[in-house]
TIFIPA-383399 format. One line per 3 residues: number of its first residue (from 1); for each residue x, y, z of C-alpha. Coordinates in nm, 3 decimals. Layout:
N
NUM	X:Y:Z  ...
//
This chain:
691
1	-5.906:9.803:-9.260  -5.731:10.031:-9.498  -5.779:9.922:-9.884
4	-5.475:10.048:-10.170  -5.430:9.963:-10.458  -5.273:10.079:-10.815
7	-5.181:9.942:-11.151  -4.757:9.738:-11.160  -4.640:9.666:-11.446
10	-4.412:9.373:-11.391  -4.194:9.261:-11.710  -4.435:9.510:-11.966
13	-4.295:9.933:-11.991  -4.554:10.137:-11.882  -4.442:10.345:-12.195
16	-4.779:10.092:-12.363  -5.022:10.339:-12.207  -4.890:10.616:-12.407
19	-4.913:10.400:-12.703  -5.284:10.276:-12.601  -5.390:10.673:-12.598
22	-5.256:10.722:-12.950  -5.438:10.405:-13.062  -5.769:10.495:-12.896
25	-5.701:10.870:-13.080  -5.631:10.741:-13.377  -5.920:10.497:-13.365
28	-6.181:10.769:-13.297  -6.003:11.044:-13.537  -6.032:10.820:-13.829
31	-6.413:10.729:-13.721  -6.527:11.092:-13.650  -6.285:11.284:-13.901
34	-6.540:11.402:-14.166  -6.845:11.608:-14.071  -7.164:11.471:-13.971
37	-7.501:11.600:-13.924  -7.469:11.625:-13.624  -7.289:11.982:-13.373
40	-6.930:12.001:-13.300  -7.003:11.923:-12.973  -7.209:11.615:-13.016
43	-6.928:11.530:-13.286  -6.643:11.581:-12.976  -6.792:11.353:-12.763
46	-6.896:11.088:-12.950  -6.540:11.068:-13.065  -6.424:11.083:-12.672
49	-6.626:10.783:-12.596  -6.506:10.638:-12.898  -6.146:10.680:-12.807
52	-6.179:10.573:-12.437  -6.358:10.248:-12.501  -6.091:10.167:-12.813
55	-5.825:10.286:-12.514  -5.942:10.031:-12.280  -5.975:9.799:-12.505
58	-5.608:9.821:-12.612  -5.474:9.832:-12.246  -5.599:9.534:-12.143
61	-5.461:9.342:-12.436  -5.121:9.501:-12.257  -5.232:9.280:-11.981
64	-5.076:9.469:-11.668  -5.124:9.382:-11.300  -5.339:9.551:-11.023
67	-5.153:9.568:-10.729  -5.410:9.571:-10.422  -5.236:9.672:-10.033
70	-5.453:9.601:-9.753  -5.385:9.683:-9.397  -5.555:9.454:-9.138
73	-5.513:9.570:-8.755  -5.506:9.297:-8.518  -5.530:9.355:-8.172
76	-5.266:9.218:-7.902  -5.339:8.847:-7.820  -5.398:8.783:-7.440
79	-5.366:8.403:-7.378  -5.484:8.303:-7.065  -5.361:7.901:-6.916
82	-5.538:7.770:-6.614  -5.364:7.445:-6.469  -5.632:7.215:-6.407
85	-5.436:6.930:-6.230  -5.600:6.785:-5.882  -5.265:6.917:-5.722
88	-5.467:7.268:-5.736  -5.703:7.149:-5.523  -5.557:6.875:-5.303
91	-5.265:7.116:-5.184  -5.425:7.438:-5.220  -5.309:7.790:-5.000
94	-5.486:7.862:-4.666  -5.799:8.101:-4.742  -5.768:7.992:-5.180
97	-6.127:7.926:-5.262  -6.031:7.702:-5.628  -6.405:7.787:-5.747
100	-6.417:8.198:-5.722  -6.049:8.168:-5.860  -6.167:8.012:-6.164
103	-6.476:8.318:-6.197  -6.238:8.539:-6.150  -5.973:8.451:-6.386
106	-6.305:8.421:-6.604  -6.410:8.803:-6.566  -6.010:8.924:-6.715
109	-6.160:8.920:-7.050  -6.438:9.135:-6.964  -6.183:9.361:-6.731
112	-5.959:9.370:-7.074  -6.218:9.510:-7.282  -6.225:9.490:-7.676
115	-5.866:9.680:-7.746  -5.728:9.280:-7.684  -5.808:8.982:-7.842
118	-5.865:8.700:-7.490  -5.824:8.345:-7.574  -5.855:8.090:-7.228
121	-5.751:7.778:-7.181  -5.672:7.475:-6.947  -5.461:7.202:-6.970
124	-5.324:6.883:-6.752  -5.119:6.646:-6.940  -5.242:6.856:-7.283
127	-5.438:7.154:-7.370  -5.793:7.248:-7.378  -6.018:7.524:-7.466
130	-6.203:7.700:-7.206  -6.160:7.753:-6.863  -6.284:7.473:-6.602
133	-6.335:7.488:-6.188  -6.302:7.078:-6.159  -5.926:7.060:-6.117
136	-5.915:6.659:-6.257  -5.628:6.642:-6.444  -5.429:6.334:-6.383
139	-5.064:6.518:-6.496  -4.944:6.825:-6.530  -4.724:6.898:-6.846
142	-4.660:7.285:-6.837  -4.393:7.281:-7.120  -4.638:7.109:-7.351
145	-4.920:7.319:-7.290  -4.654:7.639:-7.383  -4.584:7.423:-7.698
148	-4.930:7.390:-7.838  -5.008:7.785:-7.744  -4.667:7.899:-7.935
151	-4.785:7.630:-8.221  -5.168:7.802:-8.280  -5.059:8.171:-8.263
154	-4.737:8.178:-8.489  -4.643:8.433:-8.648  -4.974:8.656:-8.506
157	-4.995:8.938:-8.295  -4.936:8.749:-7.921  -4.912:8.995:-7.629
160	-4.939:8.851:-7.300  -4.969:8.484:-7.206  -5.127:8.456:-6.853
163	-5.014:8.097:-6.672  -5.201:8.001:-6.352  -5.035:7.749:-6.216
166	-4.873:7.605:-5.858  -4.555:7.507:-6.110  -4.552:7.145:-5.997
169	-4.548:6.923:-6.349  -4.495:6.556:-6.388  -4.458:6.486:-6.773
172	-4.279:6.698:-7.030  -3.947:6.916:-7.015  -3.835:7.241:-6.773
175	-4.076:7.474:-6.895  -3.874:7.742:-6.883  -3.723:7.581:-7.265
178	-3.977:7.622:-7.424  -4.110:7.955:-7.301  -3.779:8.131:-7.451
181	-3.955:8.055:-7.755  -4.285:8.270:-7.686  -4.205:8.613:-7.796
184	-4.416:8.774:-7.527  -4.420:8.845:-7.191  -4.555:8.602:-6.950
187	-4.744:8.642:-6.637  -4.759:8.381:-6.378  -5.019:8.355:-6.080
190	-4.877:8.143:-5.831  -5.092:7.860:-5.737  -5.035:7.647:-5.483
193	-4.869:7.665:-5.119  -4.490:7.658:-5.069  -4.541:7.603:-4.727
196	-4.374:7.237:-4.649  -4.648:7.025:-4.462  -4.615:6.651:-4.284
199	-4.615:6.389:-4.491  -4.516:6.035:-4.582  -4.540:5.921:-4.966
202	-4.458:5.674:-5.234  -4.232:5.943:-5.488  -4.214:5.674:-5.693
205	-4.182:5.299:-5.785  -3.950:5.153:-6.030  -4.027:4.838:-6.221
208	-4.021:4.646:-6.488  -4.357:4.566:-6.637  -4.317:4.171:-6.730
211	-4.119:3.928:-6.544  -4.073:3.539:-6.639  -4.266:3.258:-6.504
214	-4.018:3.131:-6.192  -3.821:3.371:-6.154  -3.773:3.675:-5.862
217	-3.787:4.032:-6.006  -3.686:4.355:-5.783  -3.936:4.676:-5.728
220	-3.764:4.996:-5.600  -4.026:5.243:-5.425  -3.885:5.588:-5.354
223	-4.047:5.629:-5.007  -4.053:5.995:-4.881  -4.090:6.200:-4.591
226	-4.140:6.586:-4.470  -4.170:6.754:-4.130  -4.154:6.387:-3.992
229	-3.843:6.380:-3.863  -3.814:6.076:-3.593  -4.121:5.879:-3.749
232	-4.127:5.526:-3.891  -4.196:5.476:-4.271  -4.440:5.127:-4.242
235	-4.389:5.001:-4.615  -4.597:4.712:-4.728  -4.637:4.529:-5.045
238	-4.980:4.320:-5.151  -5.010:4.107:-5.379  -5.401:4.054:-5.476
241	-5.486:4.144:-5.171  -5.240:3.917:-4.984  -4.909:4.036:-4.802
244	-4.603:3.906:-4.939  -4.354:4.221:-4.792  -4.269:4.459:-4.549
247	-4.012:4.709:-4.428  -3.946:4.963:-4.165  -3.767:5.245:-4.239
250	-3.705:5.510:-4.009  -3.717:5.901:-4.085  -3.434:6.089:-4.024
253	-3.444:6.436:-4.106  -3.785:6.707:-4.238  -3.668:6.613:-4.639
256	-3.603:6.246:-4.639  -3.598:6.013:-4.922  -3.477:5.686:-4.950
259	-3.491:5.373:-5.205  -3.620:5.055:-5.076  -3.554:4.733:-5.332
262	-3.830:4.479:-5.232  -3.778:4.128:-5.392  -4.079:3.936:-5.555
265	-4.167:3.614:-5.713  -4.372:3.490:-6.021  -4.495:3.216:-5.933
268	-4.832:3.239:-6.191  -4.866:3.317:-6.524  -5.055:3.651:-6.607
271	-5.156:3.969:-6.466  -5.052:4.033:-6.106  -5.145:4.311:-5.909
274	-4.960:4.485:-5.643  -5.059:4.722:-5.373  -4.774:4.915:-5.214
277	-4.855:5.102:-4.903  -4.728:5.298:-4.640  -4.876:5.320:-4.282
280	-5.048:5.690:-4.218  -4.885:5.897:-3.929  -5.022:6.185:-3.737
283	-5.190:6.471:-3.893  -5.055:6.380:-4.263  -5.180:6.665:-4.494
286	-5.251:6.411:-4.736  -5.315:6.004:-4.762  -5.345:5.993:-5.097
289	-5.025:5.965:-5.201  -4.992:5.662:-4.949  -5.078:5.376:-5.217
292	-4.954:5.303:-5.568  -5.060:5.027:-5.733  -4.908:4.854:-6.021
295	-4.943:4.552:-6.255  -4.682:4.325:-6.361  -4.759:4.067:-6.657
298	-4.595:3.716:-6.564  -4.519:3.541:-6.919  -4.417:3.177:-6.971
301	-4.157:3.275:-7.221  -4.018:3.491:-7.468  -4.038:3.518:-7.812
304	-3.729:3.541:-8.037  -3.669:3.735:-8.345  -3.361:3.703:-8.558
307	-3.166:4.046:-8.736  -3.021:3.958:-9.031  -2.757:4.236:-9.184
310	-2.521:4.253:-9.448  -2.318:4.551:-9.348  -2.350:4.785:-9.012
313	-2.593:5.067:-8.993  -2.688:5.289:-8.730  -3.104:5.171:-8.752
316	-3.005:4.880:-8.680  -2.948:4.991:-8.343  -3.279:5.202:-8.309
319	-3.463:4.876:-8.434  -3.276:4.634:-8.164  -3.371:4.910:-7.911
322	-3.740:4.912:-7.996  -3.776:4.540:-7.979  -3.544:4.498:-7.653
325	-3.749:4.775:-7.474  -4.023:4.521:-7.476  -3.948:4.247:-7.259
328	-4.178:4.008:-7.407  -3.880:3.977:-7.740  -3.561:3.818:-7.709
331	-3.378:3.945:-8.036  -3.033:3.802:-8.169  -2.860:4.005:-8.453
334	-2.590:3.819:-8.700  -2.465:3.896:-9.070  -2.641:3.725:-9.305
337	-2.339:3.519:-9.376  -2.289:3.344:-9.086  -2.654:3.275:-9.080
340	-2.663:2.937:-9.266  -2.626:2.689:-8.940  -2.964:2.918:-8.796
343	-3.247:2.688:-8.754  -3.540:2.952:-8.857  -3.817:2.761:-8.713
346	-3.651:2.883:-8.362  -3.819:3.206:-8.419  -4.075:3.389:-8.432
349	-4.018:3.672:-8.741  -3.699:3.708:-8.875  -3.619:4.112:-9.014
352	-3.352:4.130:-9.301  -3.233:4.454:-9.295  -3.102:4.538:-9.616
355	-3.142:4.206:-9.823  -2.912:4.130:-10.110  -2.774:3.828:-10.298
358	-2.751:3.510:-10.110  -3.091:3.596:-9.842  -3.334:3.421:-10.108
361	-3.246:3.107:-10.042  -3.268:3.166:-9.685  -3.629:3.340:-9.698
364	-3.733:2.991:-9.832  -3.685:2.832:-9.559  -3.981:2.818:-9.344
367	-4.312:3.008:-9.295  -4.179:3.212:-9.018  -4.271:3.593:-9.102
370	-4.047:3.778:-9.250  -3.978:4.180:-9.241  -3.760:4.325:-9.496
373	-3.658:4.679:-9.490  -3.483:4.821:-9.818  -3.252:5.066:-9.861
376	-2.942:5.193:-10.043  -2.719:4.851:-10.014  -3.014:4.619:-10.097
379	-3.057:4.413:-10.418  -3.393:4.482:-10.558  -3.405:4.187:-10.775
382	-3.354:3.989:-10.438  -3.582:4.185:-10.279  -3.833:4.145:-10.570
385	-3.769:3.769:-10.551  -3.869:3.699:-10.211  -4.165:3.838:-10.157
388	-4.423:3.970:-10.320  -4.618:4.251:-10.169  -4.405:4.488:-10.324
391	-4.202:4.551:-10.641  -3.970:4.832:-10.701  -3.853:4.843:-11.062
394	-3.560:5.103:-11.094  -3.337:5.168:-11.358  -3.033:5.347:-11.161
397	-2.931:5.287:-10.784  -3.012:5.623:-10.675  -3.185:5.689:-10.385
400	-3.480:5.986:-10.268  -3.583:6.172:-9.991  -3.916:6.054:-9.850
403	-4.174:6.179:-9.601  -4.433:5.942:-9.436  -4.775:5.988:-9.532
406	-5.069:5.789:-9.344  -5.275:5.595:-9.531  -5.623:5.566:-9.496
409	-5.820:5.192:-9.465  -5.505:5.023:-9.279  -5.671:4.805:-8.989
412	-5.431:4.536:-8.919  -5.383:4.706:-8.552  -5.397:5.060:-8.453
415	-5.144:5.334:-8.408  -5.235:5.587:-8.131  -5.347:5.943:-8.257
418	-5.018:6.113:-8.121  -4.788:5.885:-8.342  -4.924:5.883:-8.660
421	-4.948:6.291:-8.617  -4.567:6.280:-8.517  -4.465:6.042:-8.802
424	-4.583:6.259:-9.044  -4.390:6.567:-8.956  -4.061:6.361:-8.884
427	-3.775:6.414:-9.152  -3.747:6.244:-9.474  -3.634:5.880:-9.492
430	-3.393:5.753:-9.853  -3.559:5.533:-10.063  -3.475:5.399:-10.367
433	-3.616:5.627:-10.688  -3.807:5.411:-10.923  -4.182:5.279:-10.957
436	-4.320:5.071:-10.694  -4.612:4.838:-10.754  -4.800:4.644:-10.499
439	-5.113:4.381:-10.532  -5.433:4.415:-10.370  -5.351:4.204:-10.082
442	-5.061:4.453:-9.980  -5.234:4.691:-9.707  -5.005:5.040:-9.641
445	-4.988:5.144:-9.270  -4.767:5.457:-9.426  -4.700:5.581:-9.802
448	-4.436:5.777:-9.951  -4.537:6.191:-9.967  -4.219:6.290:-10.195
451	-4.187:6.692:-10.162  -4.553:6.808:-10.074  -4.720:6.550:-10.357
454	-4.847:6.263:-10.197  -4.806:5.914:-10.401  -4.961:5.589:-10.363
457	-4.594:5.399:-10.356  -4.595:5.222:-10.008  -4.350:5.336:-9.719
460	-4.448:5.052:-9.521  -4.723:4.782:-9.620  -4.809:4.466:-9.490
463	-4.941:4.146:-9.640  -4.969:3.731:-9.577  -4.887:3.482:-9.860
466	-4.851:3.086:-9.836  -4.965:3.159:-9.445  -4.697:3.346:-9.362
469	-4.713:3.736:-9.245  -4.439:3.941:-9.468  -4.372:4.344:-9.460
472	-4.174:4.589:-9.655  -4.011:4.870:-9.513  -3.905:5.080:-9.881
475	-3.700:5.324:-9.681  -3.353:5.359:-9.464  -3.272:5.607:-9.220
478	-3.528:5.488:-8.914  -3.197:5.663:-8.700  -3.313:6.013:-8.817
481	-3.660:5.919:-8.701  -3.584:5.887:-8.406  -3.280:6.189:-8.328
484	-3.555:6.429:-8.446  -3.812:6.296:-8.202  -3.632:6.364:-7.921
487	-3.515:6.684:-8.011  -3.868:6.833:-8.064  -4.124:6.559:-7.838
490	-3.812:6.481:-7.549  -3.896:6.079:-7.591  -3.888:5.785:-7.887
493	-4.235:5.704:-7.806  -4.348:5.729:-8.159  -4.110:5.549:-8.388
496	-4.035:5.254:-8.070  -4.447:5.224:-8.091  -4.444:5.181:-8.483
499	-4.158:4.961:-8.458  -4.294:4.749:-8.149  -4.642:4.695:-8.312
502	-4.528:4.623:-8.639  -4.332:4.328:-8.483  -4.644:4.232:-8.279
505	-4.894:4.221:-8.575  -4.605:3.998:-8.756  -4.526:3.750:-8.452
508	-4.917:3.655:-8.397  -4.956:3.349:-8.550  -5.335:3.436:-8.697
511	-5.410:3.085:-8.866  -5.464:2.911:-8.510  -5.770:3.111:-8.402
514	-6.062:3.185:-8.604  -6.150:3.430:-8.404  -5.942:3.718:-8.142
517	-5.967:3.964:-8.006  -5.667:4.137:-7.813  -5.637:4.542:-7.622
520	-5.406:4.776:-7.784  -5.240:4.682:-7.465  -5.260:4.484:-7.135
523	-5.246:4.783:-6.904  -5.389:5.112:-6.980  -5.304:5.466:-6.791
526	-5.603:5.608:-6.650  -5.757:5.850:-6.895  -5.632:5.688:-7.200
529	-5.885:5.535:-7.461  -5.965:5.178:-7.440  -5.850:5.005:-7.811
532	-5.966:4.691:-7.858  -5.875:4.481:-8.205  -6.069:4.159:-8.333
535	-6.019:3.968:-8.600  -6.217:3.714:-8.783  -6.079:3.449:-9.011
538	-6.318:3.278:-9.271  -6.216:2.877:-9.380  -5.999:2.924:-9.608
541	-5.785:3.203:-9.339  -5.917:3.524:-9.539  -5.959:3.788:-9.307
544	-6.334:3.927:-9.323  -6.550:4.147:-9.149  -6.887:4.067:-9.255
547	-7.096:3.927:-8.939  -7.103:4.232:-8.628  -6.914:4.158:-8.341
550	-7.015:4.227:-8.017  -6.875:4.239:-7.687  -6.898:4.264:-7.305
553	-6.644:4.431:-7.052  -6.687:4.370:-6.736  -6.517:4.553:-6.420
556	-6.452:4.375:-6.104  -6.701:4.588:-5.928  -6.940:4.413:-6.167
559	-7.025:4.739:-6.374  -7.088:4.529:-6.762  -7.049:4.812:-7.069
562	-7.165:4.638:-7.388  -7.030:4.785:-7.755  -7.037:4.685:-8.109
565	-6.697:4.677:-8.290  -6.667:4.902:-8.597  -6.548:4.753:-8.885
568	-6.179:4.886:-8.994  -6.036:4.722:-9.351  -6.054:4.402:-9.330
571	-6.083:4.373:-8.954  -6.258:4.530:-8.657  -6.181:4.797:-8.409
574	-6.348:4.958:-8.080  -6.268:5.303:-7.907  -6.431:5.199:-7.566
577	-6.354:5.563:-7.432  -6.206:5.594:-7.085  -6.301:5.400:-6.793
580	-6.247:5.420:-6.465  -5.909:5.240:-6.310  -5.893:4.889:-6.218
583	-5.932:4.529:-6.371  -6.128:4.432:-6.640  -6.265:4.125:-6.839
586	-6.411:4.141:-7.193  -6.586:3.843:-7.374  -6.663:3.867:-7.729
589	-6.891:3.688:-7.991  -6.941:3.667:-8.372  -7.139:3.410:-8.568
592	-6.967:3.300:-8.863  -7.214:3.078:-9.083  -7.394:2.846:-8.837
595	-7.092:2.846:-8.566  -7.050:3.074:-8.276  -6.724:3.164:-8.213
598	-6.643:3.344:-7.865  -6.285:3.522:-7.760  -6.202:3.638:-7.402
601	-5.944:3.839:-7.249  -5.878:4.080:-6.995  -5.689:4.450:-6.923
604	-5.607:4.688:-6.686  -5.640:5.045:-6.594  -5.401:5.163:-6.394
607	-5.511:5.470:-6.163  -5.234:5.775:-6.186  -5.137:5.937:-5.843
610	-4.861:6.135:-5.957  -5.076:6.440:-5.875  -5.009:6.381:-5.501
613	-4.686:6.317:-5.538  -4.554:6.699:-5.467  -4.725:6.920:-5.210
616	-4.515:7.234:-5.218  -4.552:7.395:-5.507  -4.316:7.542:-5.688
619	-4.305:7.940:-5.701  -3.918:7.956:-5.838  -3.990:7.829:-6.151
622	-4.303:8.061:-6.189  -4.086:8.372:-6.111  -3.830:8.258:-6.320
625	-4.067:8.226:-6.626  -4.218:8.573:-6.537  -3.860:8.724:-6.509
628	-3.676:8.597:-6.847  -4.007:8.698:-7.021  -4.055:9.085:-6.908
631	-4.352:8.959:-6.702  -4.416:8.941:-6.326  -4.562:8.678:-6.097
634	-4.866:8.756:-5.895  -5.099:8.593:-5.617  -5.471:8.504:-5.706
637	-5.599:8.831:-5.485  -5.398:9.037:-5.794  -5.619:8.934:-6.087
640	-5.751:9.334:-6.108  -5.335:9.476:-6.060  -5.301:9.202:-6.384
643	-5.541:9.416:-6.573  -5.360:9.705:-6.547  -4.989:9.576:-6.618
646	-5.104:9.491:-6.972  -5.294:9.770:-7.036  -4.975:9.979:-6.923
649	-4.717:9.735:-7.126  -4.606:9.934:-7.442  -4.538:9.637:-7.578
652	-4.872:9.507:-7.594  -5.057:9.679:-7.865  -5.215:9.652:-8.160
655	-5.017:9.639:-8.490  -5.106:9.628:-8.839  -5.036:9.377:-9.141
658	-5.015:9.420:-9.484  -5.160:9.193:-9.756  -5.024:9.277:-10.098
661	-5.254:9.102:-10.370  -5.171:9.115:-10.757  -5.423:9.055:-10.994
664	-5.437:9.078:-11.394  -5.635:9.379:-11.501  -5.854:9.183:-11.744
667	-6.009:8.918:-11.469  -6.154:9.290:-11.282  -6.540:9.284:-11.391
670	-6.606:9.653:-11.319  -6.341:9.705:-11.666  -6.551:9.532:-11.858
673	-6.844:9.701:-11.718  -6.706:10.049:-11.825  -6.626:9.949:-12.171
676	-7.007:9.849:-12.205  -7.133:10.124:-12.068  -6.868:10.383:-12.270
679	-6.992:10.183:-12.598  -7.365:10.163:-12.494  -7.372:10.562:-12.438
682	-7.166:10.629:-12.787  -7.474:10.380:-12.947  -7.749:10.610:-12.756
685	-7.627:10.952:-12.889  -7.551:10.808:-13.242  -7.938:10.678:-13.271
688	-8.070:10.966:-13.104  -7.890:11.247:-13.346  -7.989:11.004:-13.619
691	-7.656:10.864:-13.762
//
């Protein structure tokens, strides 16, 4: 590292160093003018040390700047991505041994030497340090793994980014998007075999997760089949073990595809279970991808939530989106003017977007929970009247941009770690500009972050009076929320999951159970964390969290895990971890005073197969990646010819920054040191000639 620096001046002239000389002459002239008993010599230099400490002295009071320049080499990144998806190893190429592979893509940062700076990775549906040789990853999301690399080496010295992969991916955009925005050249080793091989599949099934108690619902399963020309697809459907449908479908060509609609009835309420299968053929290079199995929650009815509006705004269509994507809600929207025939007690929370004069009198109606989001058209008096969680005093109707800010302690249910990191770095939402006040009963999921200062003013809080749930939404502009999260995750899933679990918190009627405890959700993907939620409700319906609360899950193998609930808030939570897929049962207990109070409940893990869904990998995308790049696209046997295309790449070498640094001359110790030591020697000589 190379180390500069020298003296700027900034808004002073540099003429004051003439002037500090002439001072720090002066000052020693006058001093040392007359004779002294002492040589000319002696005389001289006492003055010199005289002058140069009064001449320091003066400069600094000038107060200049020290300009410091370093330059820091950093050498070329190499980032190496290993796919570690089970497609790698249930569809590998004849002779690919999936173990040496992984030592030998190992052994490129020894090949590379220390003239590059080797980072490895692997990733499935996201990325993770390291290499690995167990090839378990349930999905494959290439573009997202790109994403995350691009996201931890910005603006630094990247290289070379080295993908091993078959190019088969099952979540996430093209890949080939986001690696335009990797400045550096990429080189692929194709995974994988491209040869096709026999084999009949489920490519997918098509469903709708709830159905109605009564009624017949449809399934579509895309049923597939390669190099079977001639054969019979067998499709069966169980249900619980028991057959309730079949088809026959016969194969007509090496690439066939076709959708089969299969009609079903729910005839029980709850969680149902259905096994779709299709009959094995002949030398099949895989069964695997035979069976899917989904679940499909039979409910007795839905619940219905009322919109009430003043005027049209586009988040009112993201909200009736997010609530209609959930087929458990049946949601009517109508101007709060024609709202006065509405019997309230018909629904389950009622959101008034917007409120303004004439919705008191309405919000009085009934204990049905209420969710009021604010914005540029809504009376705050109104607002202020009707509830009571939050109060926004502002003198003008003008409104500012705010950002979402998580706040810590909020425990009424649980956002999952990918949402609450997206809501934060989602545009800013309008609020009105005043000061916001809220009692202690008010709990924040978010709070406002205006600029880069955080405040305590609530974006979003949550709170119960009289027995009835209420929250306050301070903010419009949901609508840009949601645009934006598209454009940089490709899905809603954020704002839809704050918006469908605030409206689940608010239709639970807490006050008839003591106790509950309820999953973050009734069917899990495999590999996700197990949430669990409890809550605990003293006699006068405070929520508390004193006593522990225990519980037992239970798979239908019979395998019992046991945890203890941490406590959240006011409430409990457990992380359970993963667990394997299929059904579960959980029972709970607390003791609350001298009563035992037990909830029960049950979830499901559904096992991904999407993994064995494609067999012939995918060798066009990895050559396109390499080509728009600069890079190439090699076979596992070329891991040593790798070595030498980026020590031979030009482009891949090691620059150097600069770091500029300015700092006042006074806060430099080593100045003060030298006017010490210039004083301290003039002292010396004075004492020892006597004067």
């Amino acid at each position: 590292m190379v180390f500069l620096f020298s003296i700027n001046w900034g808004s002073v002239s540099g003429w004051w160093t003439l002037v500090c000389l002439l001072l720090g002459a002066l000052y020693a002239w006058l001093m040392y003018r007359n004779p002294v008993n002492t040589t000319p010599t002696i005389r001289n230099i006492l003055a010199a040390l005289r002058g140069l400490a009064a001449f320091a002295i003066a400069f600094l009071l000038v107060s200049p700047l020290v300009k410091s320049v370093s330059y820091q080499p950093q050498k070329p990144l190499v980032l190496i991505a290993q796919d570690n998806s089970e497609s790698i190893k249930l569809f590998k190429s004849p002779g690919f041994d999936a173990q040496q592979f992984a030592t030998d893509l190992g052994g490129l940062k020894k090949a590379l030497g220390d003239n590059y700076d080797v980072r490895e990775y692997h990733f499935d549906a996201t990325l993770h340090d390291g290499l690995t040789n167990d090839y378990t990853g349930k999905q494959t999301d290439i573009s997202a793994a790109l994403h995350q690399l691009n996201d931890r080496f910005v603006n630094q010295n990247i290289g070379a980014v080295v993908l091993a992969t078959d190019g088969l991916y099952n979540r996430g955009a093209d890949p080939q998007y986001e690696a335009k925005n990797i400045k550096a050249n990429i080189y692929t080793i194709a995974l994988g075999d491209t040869i096709p091989h026999r084999d009949l599949l489920i490519a997918n099934v098509n469903y709708n997760k709830t159905a109605f108690l009564g009624n017949d619902f449809e399934i579509e399963v895309m049923a597939a089949a390669y190099q079977s020309n001639g054969e019979n697809i067998r499709l069966s459907v169980a249900e619980d073990g028991h057959a309730v449908a079949s088809q026959q479908v016969p194969v007509t060509n090496d690439a066939f595809k076709k959708s089969v609609k299969i009609k079903l009835s729910a005839d029980k309420k709850g969680i149902h279970k259905f096994t779709i299968s299709i009959a094995p053929v002949k030398n099949e290079i895989s069964l695997q991808n035979n069976t899917e199995t989904i679940y499909v929650e039979v409910l007795d009815a839905r619940q219905k939530i009322l919109l009430l509006y003043n005027s049209p705004h586009p988040d009112i269509t993201v909200i009736k989106q997010a609530i209609e994507s959930n087929k458990n809600y049946e949601l009517k929207t109508i101007r709060a003017a024609e709202a006065g025939a509405i019997n309230w007690n018909d629904y389950s929370l009622v959101i008034m977007y917007q409120p303004a004069e004439g919705m008191a009198a309405l919000a009085g109606k009934s204990k049905v929970p209420v969710w009021y989001i604010a914005g540029s058209q809504t009376d705050l008096n109104v607002l202020n009247q009707v509830q009571k969680i939050v109060q926004i005093n502002a003198n003008r109707e003008e409104m500012q941009e705010v950002f979402a800010l998580q706040s810590s302690g909020f425990s009424l249910f649980t956002l999952s770690d990918s949402t609450q990191q997206k809501l934060t770095k989602l545009p800013p939402l309008l609020a009105p500009y005043g000061n916001y006040s809220s009692p202690a009963n008010g709990m924040p999921l978010l709070k406002q972050k205006i600029g880069q200062v955080p405040t305590p003013y609530p974006l979003l809080i949550f709170g119960e009076e009289g027995g009835r749930r209420e929250a306050v939404m301070t903010a419009e502009g949901i609508w840009r929320w949601q645009l934006s999260e598209y454009q940089t995750y490709g899905s809603h899933a954020a704002v839809e999951e704050l918006l469908s679990q605030s409206v689940q918190y608010l239709t639970v009627n807490a006050g008839q159970q003591r106790f509950r405890v309820y999953p973050a959700k009734n069917i899990f993907d495999e590999g996700d964390n197990v949430l669990l939620n409890a809550e605990l409700y003293n006699d006068a319906l405070q929520l508390i969290n004193t006593p522990d609360v225990r519980t037992d899950i239970k798979s239908e193998t019979g395998k019992s895990y046991s945890f203890l609930f941490s406590r959240n808030g006011q409430s409990y939570q457990l992380d359970a971890g993963t667990l394997p897929a299929g059904e579960y049962t959980y029972t709970a207990g607390v003791k609350l005073g001298d009563r035992s109070l037990a909830a029960h409940g049950q979830f499901n893990i559904k096992a991904l197969n999407q993994e064995a869904r494609q067999s012939t990998a995918n060798h066009q995308l990895l050559y396109a990646l390499s080509k728009q790049s600069g890079g190439e696209m090699l076979q596992p046997s070329q891991i040593s010819k790798l070595v030498d295309l980026i020590r031979k790449n030009e482009t891949i070498k090691t620059v150097e920054y600069e770091d500029k640094h300015y700092t006042d001359l006074i806060d430099l110790k080593w100045v003060f040191a030298l006017i010490l030591l210039l004083l301290s020697t003039e002292w010396f000589m004075r004492k020892r000639e006597g004067i």
